[in-house]
C-alpha positions in Angstrom: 1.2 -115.3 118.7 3.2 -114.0 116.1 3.4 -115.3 112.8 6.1 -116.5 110.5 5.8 -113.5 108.2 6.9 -111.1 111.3 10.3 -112.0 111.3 10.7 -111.6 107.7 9.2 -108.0 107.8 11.5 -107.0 110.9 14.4 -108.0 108.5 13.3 -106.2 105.8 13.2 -103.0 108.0 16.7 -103.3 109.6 18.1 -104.3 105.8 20.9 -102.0 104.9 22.4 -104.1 102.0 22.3 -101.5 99.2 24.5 -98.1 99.5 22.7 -96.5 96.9 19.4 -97.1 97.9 20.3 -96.3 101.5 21.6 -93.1 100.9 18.9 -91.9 98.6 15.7 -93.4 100.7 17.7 -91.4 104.1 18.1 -88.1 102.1 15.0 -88.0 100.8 14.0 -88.7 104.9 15.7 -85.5 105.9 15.1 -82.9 103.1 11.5 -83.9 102.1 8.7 -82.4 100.2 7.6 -79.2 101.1 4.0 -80.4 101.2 5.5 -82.9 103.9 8.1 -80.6 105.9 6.5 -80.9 109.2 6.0 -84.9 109.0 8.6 -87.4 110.0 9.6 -89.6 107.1 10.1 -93.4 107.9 13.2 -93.5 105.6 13.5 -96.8 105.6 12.8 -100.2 103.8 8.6 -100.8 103.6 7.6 -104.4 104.9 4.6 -105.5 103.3 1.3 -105.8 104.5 -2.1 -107.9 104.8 -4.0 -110.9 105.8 -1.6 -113.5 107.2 -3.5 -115.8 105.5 -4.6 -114.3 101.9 -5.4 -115.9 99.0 -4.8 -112.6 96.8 -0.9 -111.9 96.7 -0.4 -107.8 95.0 3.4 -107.4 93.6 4.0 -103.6 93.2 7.5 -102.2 92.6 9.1 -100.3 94.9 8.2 -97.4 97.5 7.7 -93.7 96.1 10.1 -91.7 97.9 7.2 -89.8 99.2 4.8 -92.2 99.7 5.8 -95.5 101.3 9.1 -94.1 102.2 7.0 -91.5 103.9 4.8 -93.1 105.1 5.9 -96.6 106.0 3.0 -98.7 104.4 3.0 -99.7 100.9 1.4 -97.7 98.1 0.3 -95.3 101.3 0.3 -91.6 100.7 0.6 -91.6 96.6 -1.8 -91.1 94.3 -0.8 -94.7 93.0 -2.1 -96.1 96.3 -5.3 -93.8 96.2 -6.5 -95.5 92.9 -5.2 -99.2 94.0 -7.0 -98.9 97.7 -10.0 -97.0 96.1 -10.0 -100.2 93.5 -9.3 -102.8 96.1 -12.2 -101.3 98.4 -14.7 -102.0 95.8 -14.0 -105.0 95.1 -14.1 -106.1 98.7 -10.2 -106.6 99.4 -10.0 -103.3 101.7 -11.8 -102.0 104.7 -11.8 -98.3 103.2 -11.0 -96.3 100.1 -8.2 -94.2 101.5 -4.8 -94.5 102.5 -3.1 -91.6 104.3 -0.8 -93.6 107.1 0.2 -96.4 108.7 -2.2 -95.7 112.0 -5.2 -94.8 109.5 -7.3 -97.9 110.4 -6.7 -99.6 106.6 -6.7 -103.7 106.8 -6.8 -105.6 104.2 -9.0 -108.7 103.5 -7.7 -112.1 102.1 -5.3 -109.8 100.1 -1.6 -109.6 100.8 0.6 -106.4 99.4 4.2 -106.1 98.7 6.7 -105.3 95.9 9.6 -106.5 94.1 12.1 -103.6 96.0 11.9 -102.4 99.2 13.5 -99.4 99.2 12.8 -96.2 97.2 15.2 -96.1 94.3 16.0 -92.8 92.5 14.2 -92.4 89.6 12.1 -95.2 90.7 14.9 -97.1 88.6 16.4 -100.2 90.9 19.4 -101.6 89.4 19.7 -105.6 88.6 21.8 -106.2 91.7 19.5 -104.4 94.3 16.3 -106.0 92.9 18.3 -109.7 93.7 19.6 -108.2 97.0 16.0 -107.6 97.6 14.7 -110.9 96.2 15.2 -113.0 99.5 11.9 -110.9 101.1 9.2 -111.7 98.4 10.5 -115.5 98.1 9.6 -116.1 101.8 6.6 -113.7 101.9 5.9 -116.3 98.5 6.5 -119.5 99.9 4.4 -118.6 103.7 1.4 -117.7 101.8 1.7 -120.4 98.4 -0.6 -123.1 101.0 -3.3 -120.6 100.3 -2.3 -118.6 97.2 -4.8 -118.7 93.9 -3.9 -115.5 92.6 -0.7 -113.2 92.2 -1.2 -109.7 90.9 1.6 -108.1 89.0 1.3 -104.2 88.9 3.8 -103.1 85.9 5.9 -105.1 83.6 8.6 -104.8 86.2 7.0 -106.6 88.7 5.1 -109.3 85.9 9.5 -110.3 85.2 10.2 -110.6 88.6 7.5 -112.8 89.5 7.7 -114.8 86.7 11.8 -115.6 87.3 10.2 -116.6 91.4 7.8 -118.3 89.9 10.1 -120.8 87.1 12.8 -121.2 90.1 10.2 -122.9 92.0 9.5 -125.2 89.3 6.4 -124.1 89.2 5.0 -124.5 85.3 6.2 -121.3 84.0 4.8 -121.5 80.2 7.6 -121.2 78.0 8.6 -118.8 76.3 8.2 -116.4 79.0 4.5 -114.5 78.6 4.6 -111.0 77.6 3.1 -108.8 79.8 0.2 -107.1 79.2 -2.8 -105.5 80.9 -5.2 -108.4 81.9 -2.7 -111.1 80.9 -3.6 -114.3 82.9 -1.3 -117.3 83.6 -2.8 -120.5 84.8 -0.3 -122.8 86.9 -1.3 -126.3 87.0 0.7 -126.8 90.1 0.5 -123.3 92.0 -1.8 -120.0 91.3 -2.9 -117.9 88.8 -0.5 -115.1 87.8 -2.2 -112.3 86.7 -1.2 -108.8 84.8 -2.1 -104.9 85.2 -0.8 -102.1 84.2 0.5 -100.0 87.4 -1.5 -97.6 88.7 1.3 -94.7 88.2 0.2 -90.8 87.5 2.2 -91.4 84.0 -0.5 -94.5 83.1 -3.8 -93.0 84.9 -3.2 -89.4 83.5 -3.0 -90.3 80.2 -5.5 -92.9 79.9 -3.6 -96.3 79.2 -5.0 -97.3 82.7 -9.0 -96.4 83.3 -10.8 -96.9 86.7 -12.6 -99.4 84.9 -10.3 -101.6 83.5 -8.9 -101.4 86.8 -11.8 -102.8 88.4 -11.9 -105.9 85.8 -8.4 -106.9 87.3 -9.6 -107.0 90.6 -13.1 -109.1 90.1 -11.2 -111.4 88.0 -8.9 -111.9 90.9 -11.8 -112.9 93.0 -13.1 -115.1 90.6 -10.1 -117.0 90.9 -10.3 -116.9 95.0 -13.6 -118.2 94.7 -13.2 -120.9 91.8 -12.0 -123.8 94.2 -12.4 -122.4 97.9 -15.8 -120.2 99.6 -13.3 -119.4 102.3 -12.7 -115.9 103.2 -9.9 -115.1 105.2 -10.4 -112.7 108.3 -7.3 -113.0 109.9 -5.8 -109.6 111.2 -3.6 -107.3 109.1 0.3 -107.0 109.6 1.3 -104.3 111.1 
């Protein structure tokens, strides 16, 4: 049977509400990398992906152009998604390490991945009115999952505002004023789940140092300390497709 989140990754897919983004994410699809020449790019929006029934929800940004927009799977084929699948596979969220494409065998485990934009935006910049077109898609992925949801990663500051704004317009007990973000910044809802901070796992953060494999890691067994606070449950439901 298929399951409510389906229908809102099929519209994600065939969503063409943004010119810019459009063009750019189909241009990039035809003239490519030249490491990538002889691949076919998906060129089109990512869906996200995961357990239908996760407890862990991962906010990224927005496709690379050569990654998910190659690739068709969030943070696949990037060396951002090498350190977050490397980081989620330790800490028991993934089935393996690596993440080449879509067919490579990847599920995830009571964890649910997604980001703020759905297309790849040039300069990895989306504009205010692309990130609200976009909005509609995490609110639903949001409300399907919030039964079950104890924990919301945030990867970047970008993605840390964005949730926050879902979060408040939910009436959800948004501490006011608005937390800054910060890497391992946690914020405990009384009515929903724990929203929790890390600095994106982009070359520009890992090559210089700001983010270490380490303090990685302390995100991610934090966030299953949070799964496991109130509920032993793991979740073993089948990945999205």
């Amino acid at each position: 049977m298929s399951h409510p989140i389906d229908a809102v990754q099929e519209r994600v897919v065939q969503c063409r509400a943004c010119p810019r983004l459009v063009e750019w994410r189909e241009r990039v699809a035809r003239e490519k990398r030249a490491a990538f020449a002889e691949e076919s790019y998906w060129g089109r929006p990512v869906p996200g992906f995961g357990d239908r029934r996760a407890r862990l929800l991962i906010v990224g940004l927005a496709p690379a152009a050569h990654g998910a927009n190659r690739t068709g799977r969030m943070f696949t084929g990037d060396r951002s998604g090498d350190w977050l699948f490397r980081a989620l596979h330790r800490a028991g969220f993934a089935t393996q390490p690596d993440a080449t494409h879509r067919g490579d065998g990847l599920e995830l485990r009571d964890a649910f991945l997604t980001a703020a934009v759905r297309c790849a935006p040039p300069k990895n910049r989306p504009k205010p009115a692309e990130r609200k077109a976009c909005r509609l898609f995490l609110e639903e992925e949001f409300d399907l999952l919030l039964p079950r949801l104890r924990c919301v990663v945030s990867l970047g500051g970008y993605s840390w505002n964005h949730v926050l704004r879902i979060l408040r317009d939910r009436e959800l007990a948004v501490p006011s004023p608005k937390p800054a973000f910060g890497h391992g910044v946690e914020v405990p809802l009384d009515d929903g789940p724990t929203l929790l901070a890390s600095y994106h796992p982009s070359q520009q953060n890992t090559f210089t140092g700001t983010l270490t494999e380490e303090a990685f890691d302390d995100i991610w067994t934090r966030a299953r300390e949070l799964l496991t606070q109130g509920s032993t449950h793991s979740s073993s439901s089948p990945d999205i497709p």
